[in-house]
BAVO-523963 format. One record per residue (C-alpha): residue number from 1; residue in one letter; x, y, z. Coordinates in steps of 0.001 Angstrom, whole numbers, plus 500000, padded with zeros to 6 digits. Example, Ala and Ser with C-alpha at 12.3 -4.5 7.8 and 13.67 -1.06 7.14 Angstrom:
BEGIN
REC  nr rest     c1     c2     c3
REC   1    a 512300 495500 507800
REC   2    s 513670 498940 507140
END
This chain:
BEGIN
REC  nr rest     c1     c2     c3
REC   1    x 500000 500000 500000
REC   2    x 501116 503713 499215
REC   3    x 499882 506238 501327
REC   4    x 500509 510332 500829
REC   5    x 500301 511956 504061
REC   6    x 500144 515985 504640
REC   7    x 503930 516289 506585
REC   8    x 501461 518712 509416
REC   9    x 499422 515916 510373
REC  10    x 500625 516245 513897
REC  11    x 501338 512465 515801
REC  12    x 501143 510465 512387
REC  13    x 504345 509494 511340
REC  14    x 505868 506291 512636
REC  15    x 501861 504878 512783
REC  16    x 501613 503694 509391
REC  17    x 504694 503012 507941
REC  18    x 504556 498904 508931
REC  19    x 501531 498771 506629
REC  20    x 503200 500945 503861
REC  21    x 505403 503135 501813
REC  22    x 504706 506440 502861
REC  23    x 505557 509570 501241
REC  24    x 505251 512968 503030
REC  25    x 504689 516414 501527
REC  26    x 503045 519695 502504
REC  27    x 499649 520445 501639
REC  28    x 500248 522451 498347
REC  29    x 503080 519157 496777
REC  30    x 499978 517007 496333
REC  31    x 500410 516808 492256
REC  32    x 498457 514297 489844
REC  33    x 501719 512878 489352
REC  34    x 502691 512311 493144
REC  35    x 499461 510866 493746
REC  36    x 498866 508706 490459
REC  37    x 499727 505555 492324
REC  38    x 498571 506124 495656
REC  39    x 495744 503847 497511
REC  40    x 495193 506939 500337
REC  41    x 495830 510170 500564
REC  42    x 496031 512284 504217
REC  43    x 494845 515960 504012
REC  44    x 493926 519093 505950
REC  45    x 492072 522059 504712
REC  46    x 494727 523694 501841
REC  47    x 494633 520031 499127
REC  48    x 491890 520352 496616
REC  49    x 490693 516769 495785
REC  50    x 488909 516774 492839
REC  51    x 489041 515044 488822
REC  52    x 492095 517752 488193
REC  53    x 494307 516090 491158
REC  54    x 492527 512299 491038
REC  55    x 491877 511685 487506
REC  56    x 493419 508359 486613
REC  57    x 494464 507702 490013
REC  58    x 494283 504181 492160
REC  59    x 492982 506821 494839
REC  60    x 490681 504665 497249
REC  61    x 490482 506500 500508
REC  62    x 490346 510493 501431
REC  63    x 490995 510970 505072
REC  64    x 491199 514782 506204
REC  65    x 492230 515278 509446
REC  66    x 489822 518130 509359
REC  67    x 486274 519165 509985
REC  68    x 485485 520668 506641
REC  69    x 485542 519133 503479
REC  70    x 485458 521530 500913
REC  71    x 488475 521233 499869
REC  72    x 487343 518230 498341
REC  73    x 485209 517490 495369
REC  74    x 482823 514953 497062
REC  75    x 480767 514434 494689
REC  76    x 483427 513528 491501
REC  77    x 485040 511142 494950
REC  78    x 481855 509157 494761
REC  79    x 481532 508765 490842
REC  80    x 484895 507398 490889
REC  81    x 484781 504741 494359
REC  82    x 487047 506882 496094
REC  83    x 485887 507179 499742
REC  84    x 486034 510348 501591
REC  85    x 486483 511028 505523
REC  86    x 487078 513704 507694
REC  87    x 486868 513677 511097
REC  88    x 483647 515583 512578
REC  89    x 483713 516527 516135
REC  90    x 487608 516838 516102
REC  91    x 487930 520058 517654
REC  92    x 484550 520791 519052
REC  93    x 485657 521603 522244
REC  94    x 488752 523436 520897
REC  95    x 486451 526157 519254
REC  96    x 484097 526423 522119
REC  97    x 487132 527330 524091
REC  98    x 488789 529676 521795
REC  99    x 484713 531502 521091
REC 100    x 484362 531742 524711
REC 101    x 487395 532917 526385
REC 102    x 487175 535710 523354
REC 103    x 484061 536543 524479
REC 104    x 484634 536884 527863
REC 105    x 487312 538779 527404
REC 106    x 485886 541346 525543
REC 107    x 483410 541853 528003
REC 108    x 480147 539591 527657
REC 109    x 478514 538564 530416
REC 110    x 476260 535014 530678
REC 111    x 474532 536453 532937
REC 112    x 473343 539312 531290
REC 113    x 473569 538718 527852
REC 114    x 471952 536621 525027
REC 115    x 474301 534363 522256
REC 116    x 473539 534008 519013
REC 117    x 474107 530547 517529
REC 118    x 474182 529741 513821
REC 119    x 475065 526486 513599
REC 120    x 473946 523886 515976
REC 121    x 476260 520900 514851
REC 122    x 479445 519446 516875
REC 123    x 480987 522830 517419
REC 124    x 478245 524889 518031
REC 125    x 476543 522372 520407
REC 126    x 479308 522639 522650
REC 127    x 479626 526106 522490
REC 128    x 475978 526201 523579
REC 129    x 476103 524242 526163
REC 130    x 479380 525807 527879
REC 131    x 476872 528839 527403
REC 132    x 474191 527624 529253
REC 133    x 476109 525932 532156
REC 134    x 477247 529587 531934
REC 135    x 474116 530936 532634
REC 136    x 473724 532969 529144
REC 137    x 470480 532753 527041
REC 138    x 471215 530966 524154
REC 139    x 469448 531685 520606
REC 140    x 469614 529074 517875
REC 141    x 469792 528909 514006
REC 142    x 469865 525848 512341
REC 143    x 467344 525617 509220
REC 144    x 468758 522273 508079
REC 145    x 468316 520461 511804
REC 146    x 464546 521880 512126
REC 147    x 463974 520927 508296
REC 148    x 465144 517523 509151
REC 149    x 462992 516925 512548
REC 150    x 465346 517459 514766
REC 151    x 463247 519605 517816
REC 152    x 464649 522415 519677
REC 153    x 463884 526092 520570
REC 154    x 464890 527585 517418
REC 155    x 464711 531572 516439
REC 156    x 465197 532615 512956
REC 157    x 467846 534237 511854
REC 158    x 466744 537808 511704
REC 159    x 465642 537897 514951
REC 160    x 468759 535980 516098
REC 161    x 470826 538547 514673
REC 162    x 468530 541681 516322
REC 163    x 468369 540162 519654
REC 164    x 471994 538770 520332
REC 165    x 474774 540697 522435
REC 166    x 476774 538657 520333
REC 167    x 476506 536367 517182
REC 168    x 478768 533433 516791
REC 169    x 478868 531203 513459
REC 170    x 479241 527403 513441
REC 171    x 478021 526466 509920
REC 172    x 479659 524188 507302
REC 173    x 480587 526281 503439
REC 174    x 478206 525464 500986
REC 175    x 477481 527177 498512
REC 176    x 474345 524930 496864
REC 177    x 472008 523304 498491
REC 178    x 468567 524773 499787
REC 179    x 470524 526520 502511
REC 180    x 474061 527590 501133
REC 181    x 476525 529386 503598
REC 182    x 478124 531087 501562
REC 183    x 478294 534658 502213
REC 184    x 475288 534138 504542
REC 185    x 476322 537140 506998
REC 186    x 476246 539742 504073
REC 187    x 475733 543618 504587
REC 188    x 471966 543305 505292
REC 189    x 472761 540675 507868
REC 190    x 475000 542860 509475
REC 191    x 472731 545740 509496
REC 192    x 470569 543895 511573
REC 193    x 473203 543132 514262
REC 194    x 473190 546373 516793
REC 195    x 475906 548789 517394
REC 196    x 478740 547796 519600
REC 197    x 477944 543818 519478
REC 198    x 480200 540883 518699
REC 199    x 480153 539114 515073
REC 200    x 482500 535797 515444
REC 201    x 483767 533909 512735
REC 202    x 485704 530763 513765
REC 203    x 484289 528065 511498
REC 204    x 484661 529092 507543
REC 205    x 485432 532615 505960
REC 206    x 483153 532683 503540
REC 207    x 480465 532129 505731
REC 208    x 481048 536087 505968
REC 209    x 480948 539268 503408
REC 210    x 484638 540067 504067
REC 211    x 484117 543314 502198
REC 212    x 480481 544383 503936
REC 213    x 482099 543088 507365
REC 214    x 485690 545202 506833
REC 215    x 482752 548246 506181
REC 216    x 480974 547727 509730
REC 217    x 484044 547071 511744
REC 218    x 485996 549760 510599
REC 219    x 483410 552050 510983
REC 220    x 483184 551336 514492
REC 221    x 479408 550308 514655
REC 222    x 480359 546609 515475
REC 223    x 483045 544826 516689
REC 224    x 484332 540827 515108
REC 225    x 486658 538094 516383
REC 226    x 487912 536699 513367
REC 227    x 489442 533294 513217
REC 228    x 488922 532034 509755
REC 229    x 488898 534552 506636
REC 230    x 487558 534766 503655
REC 231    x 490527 534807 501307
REC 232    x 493659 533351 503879
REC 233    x 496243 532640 504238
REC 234    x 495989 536156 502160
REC 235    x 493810 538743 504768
REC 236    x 493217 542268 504775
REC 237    x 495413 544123 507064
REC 238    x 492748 546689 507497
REC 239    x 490912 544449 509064
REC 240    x 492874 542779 511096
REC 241    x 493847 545926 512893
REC 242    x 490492 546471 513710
REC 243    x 488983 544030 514911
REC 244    x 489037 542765 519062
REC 245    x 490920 539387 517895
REC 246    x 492221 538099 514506
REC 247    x 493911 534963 514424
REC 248    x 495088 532442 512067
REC 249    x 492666 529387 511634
REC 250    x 493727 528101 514709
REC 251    x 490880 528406 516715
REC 252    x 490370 524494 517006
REC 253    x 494311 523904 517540
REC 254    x 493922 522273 521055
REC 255    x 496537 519422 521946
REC 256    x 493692 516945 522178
REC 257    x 491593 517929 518866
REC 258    x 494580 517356 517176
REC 259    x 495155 513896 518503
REC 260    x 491575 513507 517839
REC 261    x 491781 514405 513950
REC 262    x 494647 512355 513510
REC 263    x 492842 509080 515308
REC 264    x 489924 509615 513054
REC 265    x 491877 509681 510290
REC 266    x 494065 506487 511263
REC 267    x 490335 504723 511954
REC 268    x 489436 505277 508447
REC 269    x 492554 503850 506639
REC 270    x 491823 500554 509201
REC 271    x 488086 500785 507871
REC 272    x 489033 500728 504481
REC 273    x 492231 498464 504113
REC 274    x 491543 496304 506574
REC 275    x 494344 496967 509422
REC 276    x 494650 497440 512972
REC 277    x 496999 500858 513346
REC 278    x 498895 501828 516548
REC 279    x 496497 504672 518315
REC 280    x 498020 504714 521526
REC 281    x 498060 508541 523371
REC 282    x 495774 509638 520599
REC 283    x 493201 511337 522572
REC 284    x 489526 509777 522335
REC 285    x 485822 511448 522184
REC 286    x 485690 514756 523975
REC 287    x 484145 514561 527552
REC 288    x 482498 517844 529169
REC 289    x 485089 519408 531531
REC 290    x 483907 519408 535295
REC 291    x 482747 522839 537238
REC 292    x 483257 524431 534331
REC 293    x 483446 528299 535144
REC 294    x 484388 531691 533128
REC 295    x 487887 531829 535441
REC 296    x 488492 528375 533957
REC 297    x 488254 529273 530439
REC 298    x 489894 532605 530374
REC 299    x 492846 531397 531880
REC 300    x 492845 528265 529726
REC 301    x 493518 530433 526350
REC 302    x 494270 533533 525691
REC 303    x 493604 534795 522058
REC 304    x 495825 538040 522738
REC 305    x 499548 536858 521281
REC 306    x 498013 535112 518481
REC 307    x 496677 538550 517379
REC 308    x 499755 539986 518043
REC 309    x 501861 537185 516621
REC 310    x 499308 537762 513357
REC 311    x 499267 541592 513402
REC 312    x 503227 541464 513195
REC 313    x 503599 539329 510349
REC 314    x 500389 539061 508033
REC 315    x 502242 537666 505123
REC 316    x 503629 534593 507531
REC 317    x 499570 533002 508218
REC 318    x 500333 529012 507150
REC 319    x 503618 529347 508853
REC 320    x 502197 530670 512073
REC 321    x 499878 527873 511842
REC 322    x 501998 525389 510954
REC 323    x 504423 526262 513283
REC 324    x 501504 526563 516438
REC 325    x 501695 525151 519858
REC 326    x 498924 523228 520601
REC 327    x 497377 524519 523880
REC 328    x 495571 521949 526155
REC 329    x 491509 521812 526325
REC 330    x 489696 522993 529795
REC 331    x 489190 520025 532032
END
């Protein structure tokens, strides 16, 4: 077997090679010829999978050690038997931590004020439910979960966005579909959000108008944590310098969601081919930390150097993520 494995798959190597030849590359060096005689390829977010890289291939398995998965042409995977997995969940509790020590930070209170959730799936259930053990009142938008029968107190998204101190997106990017995301917070969205309250972005960039967004942020009238952008690893220093914290995709880049991502993705080459991989100190499903309070986040992660670390080099946003040390989850 022939495996290609992104070399920033953190806690991989060593794990496969008594099963196979494995060759290691960054995330832009996947080519159609590298990959022409591959059974498996290992991704994150940058390799686009699609006829262009997999045309001709002996490609059987995707595995992306990710969350998202459009980087990858699922669709033209499935017309030609290739299997596709990512690893959903990963970093759930990763994100909830980076939203909500933001927010606390910058000054929201649980007690007082109301979240916004778009996005009720792994990520933002957790980030819900840290809010209610909070104590914060918790508004949800998820038209694909109610369409589907899933019951819950949901608010529409208008009323979400007038009614929430602040507003925090947990959606996939799709951009077909009866409910793309794409550019779903646009400049009338925004409108509706009042002055002085929180937009954050810490699932997909596009989710967001960049251009509308850079508008209301640098005018003052609202204020955005930013964690994934709409055209990185290229951003808009403008934008960066204005708003309360911009960091570089990292905002599920816990010690534990990456052992996660890489486990998932190890339990999908054993699904496929058949093997039984070493998985030892890869961390398992994510467990809700005990007496969870707002001390315990904030001084679990602080998004402050990370801005700074951004705001001083712009140009440098794969390398500061490549390069990132994994902070530990709240227990």
């Amino acid at each position: 077997m022939k495996i290609i494995a992104d070399n920033n798959i953190p806690f991989l190597k060593g794990r496969l090679e008594p099963f196979a030849e494995v060759v290691y590359t960054d995330q832009w060096g996947f080519t159609p010829e590298l990959v022409k005689d591959a059974d498996c390829l290992l991704i994150r977010t940058r390799t686009r999978c699609d006829s262009k890289l997999l045309e001709g291939s002996n490609v059987r398995l995707i595995a992306t050690a990710t969350i998202g998965m459009d980087q990858i042409d699922t669709t033209w995977c499935a017309s030609a038997g290739i299997t596709v997995r990512n690893a959903p969940g990963c970093n759930a509790p990763g994100v909830a931590q980076y939203v909500w020590s933001a927010l606390l930070r910058k000054g929201f209170d649980p007690k007082r004020h109301t979240l916004g959730l778009i996005g009720c799936g792994n990520v933002g259930s957790i980030v819900r439910e840290w809010g209610e053990r909070l104590g914060a009142k918790v508004l949800v938008s998820d038209p694909p979960k109610m369409e589907s029968g899933i019951t819950d107190n949901y608010t529409d998204l208008d009323t979400l966005l007038k009614e929430s101190d602040a507003v925090t997106l947990h959606t996939p990017l799709t951009s077909t579909g009866k409910y793309p995301t794409r550019h779903l917070i646009g400049e009338r969205e925004l409108a509706l959000i009042g002055d002085g309250r929180i937009l954050v972005n810490a699932a997909r960039g596009p989710v967001v108008d960049f251009k509308a967004l850079k508008k209301e942020v640098c005018s003052g009238r609202i204020r955005a944590i930013i964690d994934t952008w709409e055209d990185e690893p290229t951003i808009d220093p403008v934008l960066l310098n204005s708003v309360e914290y911009g960091t570089f995709h990292i905002a599920g880049y816990s010690l534990e969601g990456k052992q996660r991502a890489t486990r998932m993705a190890l339990e999908a080459v054993e699904d496929i081919f058949g093997i039984e991989i070493d998985k030892s100190n890869l961390a398992e499903a994510y467990r809700a930390p005990q007496n969870l309070t707002e001390t315990k986040i904030v001084q679990s992660y602080d998004p402050q150097p990370d801005t700074d670390a951004l705001r001083n080099e712009p140009e440098s946003f794969d390398r500061l993520r490549n390069d990132y040390n994994y902070r530990n989850e709240v227990k």
